[in-house]
C-alpha positions in Angstrom: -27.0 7.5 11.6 -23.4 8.7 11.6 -22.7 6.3 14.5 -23.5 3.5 12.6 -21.3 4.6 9.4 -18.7 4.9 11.2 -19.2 1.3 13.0 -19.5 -0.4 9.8 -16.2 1.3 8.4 -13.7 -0.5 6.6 -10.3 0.4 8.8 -6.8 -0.4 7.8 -5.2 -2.7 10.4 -2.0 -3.4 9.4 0.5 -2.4 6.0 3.7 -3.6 5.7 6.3 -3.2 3.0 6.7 -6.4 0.8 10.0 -6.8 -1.6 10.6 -8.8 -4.5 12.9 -8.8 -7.1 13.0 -7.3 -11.0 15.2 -8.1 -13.7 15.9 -4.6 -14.9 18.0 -5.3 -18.7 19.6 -2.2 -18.3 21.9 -3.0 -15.0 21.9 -6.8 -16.6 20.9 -7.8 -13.4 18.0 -8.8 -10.6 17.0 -5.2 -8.6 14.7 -4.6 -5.5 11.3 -3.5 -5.7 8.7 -2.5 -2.9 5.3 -3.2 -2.8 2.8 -3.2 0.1 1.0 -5.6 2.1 -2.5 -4.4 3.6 -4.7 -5.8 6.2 -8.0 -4.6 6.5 -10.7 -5.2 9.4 -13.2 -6.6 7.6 -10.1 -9.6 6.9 -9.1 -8.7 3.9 -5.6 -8.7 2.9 -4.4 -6.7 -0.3 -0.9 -7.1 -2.0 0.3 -4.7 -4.4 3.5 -5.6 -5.6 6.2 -3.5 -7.7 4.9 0.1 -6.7 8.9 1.8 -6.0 12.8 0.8 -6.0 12.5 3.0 -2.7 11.7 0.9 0.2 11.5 4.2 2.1 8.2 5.9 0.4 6.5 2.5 0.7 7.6 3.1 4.4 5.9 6.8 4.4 3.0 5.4 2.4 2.1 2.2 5.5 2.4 5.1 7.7 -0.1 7.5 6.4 -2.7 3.8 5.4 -2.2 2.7 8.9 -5.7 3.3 11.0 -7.3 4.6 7.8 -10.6 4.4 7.3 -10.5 3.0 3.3 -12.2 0.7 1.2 -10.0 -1.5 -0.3 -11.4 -1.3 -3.7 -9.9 2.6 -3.3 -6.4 1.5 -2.4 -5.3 1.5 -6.1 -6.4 5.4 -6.0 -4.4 6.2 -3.0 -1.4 4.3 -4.1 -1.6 6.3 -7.2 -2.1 9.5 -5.6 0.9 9.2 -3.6 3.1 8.4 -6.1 2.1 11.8 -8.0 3.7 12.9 -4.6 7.0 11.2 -4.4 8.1 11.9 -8.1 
C-alpha cells in the first residue's frame, strides 16, 4: 500500500523564478518583483506572481520545492509558510 502512494505522488519537476514589474507610487516609478514558476509531474504548471522584491528568497524557495513531493493545491501554504520565514 505505501508503494503505491508513493507511485501516485504528485512531485515537483521544475521551479523557476519569474519577474515582472510593479509600479510602486512611492519611488514614482516601475520596480522588480519575483514570483515562481512550478512544474509538476502530473503536467501541471503553477505561476504565482508578485511573492518578493528579492529575487534571492524566491531562489531559496525553488530550491527547497524542487523534487518535492506536493500537491499543487498546497503550494499557496508553502509559499506562505516561507515567507513567515524570510521576514
Amino acid at each position: 500500500m505505501h508503494e503505491n502512494k508513493i507511485k501516485d505522488s504528485i512531485l515537483v519537476e521544475s521551479c523557476e523564478p519569474v519577474e515582472d514589474l510593479l509600479f510602486c507610487e512611492e519611488l514614482n516609478k516601475d520596480v522588480p518583483v519575483w514570483g515562481i514558476r512550478v512544474v509538476f509531474s502530473d503536467n501541471q504548471t503553477v505561476t504565482v506572481p508578485d511573492i518578493s522584491t528579492r529575487r534571492e528568497h524566491i531562489e531559496i524557495l525553488a530550491k527547497r520545492l524542487s523534487g518535492a513531493s506536493l500537491s499543487p493545491d498546497f503550494l499557496c501554504y508553502i509559499i506562505e509558510d516561507f515567507l513567515g520565514e524570510v521576514r
